[in-house]
Structure formats: C-alpha cells, structure tokens
ZABAKE-415935 format. One record per residue (C-alpha): residue number from 1; residue in three letters; x, y, z. Coordinates in pm, whole numbers. Example, Ala and Ser with C-alpha at 12.3 -4.5 7.8 and 13.67 -1.06 7.14 Angstrom:
2
+-----+--------+--------+--------+--------+
! num ! residu !     xx !     yy !     zz !
+-----+--------+--------+--------+--------+
!   1 !    ALA !   1230 !   -450 !    780 !
!   2 !    SER !   1367 !   -106 !    714 !
+-----+--------+--------+--------+--------+
//
This chain:
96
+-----+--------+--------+--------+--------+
! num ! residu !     xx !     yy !     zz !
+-----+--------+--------+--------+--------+
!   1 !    UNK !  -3363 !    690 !   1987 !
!   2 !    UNK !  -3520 !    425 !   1829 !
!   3 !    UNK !  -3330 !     85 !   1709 !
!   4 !    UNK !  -3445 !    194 !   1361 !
!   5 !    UNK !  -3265 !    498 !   1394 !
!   6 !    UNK !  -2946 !    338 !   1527 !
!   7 !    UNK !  -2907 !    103 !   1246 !
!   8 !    UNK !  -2979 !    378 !   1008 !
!   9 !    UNK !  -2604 !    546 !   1104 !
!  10 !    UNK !  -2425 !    537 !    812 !
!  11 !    UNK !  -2095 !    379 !    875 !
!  12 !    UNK !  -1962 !    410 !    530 !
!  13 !    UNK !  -1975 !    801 !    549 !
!  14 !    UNK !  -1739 !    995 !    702 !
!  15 !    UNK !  -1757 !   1171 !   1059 !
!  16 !    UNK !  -1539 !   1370 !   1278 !
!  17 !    UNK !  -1606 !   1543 !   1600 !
!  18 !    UNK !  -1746 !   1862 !   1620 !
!  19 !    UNK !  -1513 !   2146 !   1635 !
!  20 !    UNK !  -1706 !   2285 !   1968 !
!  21 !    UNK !  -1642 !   1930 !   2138 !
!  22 !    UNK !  -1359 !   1879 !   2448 !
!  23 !    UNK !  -1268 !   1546 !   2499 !
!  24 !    UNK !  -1168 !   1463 !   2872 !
!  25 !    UNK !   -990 !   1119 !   2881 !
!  26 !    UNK !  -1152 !    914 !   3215 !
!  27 !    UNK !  -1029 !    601 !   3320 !
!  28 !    UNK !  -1352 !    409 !   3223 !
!  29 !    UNK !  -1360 !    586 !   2885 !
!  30 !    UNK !  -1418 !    977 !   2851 !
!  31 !    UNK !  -1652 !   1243 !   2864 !
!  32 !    UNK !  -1714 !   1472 !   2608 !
!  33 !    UNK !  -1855 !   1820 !   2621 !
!  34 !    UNK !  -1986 !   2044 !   2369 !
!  35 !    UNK !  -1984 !   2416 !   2438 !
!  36 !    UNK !  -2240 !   2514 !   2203 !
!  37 !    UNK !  -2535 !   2246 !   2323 !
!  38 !    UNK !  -2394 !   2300 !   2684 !
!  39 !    UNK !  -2416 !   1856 !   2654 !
!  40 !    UNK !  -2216 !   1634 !   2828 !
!  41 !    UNK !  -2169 !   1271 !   2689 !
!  42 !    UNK !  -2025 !    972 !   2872 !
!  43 !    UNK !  -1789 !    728 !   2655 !
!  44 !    UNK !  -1807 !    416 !   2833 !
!  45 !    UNK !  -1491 !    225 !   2748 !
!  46 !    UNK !  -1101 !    300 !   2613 !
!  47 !    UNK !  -1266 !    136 !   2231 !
!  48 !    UNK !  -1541 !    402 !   2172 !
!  49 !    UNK !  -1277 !    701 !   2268 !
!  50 !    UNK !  -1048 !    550 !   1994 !
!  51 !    UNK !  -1324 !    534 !   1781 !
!  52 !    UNK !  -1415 !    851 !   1812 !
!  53 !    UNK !  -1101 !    998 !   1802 !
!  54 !    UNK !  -1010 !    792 !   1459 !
!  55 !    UNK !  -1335 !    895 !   1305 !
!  56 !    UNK !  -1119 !   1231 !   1100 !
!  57 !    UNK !   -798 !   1025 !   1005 !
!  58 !    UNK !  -1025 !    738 !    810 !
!  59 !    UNK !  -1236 !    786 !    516 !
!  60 !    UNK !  -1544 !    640 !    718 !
!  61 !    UNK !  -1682 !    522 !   1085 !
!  62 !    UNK !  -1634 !    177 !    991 !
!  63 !    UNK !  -1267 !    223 !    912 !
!  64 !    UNK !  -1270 !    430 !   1253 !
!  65 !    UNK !  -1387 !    117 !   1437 !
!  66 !    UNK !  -1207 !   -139 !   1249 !
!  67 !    UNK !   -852 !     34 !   1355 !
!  68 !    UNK !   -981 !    101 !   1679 !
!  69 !    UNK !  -1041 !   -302 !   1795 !
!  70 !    UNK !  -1404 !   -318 !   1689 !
!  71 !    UNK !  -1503 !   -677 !   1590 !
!  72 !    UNK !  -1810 !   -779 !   1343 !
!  73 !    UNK !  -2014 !   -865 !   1608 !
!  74 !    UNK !  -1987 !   -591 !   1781 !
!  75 !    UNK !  -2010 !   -324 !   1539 !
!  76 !    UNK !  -2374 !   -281 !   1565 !
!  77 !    UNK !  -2307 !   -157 !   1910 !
!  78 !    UNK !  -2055 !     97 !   1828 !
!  79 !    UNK !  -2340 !    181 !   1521 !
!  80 !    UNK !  -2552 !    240 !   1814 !
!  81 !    UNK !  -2304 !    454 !   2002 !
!  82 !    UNK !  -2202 !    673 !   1720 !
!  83 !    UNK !  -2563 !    747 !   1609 !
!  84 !    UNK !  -2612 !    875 !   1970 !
!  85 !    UNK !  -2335 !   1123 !   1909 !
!  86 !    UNK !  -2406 !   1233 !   1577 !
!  87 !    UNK !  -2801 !   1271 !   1750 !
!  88 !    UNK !  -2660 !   1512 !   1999 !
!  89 !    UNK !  -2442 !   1671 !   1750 !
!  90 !    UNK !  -2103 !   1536 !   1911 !
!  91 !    UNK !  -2052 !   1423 !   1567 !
!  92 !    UNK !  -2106 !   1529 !   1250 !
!  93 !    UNK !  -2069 !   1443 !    891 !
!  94 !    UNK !  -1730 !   1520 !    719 !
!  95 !    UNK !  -1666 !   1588 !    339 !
!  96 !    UNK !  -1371 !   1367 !    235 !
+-----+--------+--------+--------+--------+
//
C-alpha cells in the first residue's frame, strides 16, 4: 500500500471490525482472522488491539485511538495500521 493511501484513511469516519473477524489476544498484540478472506493479520502491540477493539464504541478511529493511548505523534502510524485493515477488509466502515 502506498503512503498516499495510508494517509488517505479517514480517521474521522467511523469503523468497526468485520462481523466475519476472530480476534485471538497474543502476548505481543493479537492476531486476527477473517473467515470469509481465509486472512490472517498480525497486531503488533497491546495499543493497536485496543484500538481496534474501541473502533464500534466511538463515533470515529480517531476517538478509537485517542482512548486507546495513541499520542499525536504517533497517530499517523496507527493511520497506517488501520488503513491496512480496512485494505484487507478486517475493517470496515460503520454508519453512526
């Protein structure tokens, strides 16, 4: 994916995981599988896990990351992250 792409994740729009995704909780993150792609996805740290698990109870990924820990600086690698997800279809977009 290119950074273009990345930085084109809308963080003011609302996500939530896809309903065909299992989350399996790892000590160095998680790993998520989705049973319709047959894809497995690695979440590298505790952070991104909250993230993504915060992403239906707020109105919009950046209110995900902001409870979850995720500072200003860092936010354009979580932007990075989630647009991976949402590129594999872990993710998706969410009315609110």
């Amino acid at each position: 994916m290119s950074t273009e792409t990345r930085a084109a994740f809308d963080l003011d729009s609302a996500w939530r995981l896809d309903d065909r995704v299992s989350i399996r909780p790892e000590r160095f993150g998680a790993l998520l599988y989705h049973f319709g792609t047959r894809r497995l996805s690695f979440l590298k740290n505790p952070t991104l896990l909250a993230v993504v698990r915060g992403l239906t109870e707020h109105p919009t990924a950046r209110s995900a990351c902001t409870e979850a820990g995720v500072g200003p600086d860092e936010l354009p690698r979580y932007r990075a992250a989630l647009a991976t997800l949402a590129e594999s279809r872990m993710i998706q977009p969410r009315s609110v």
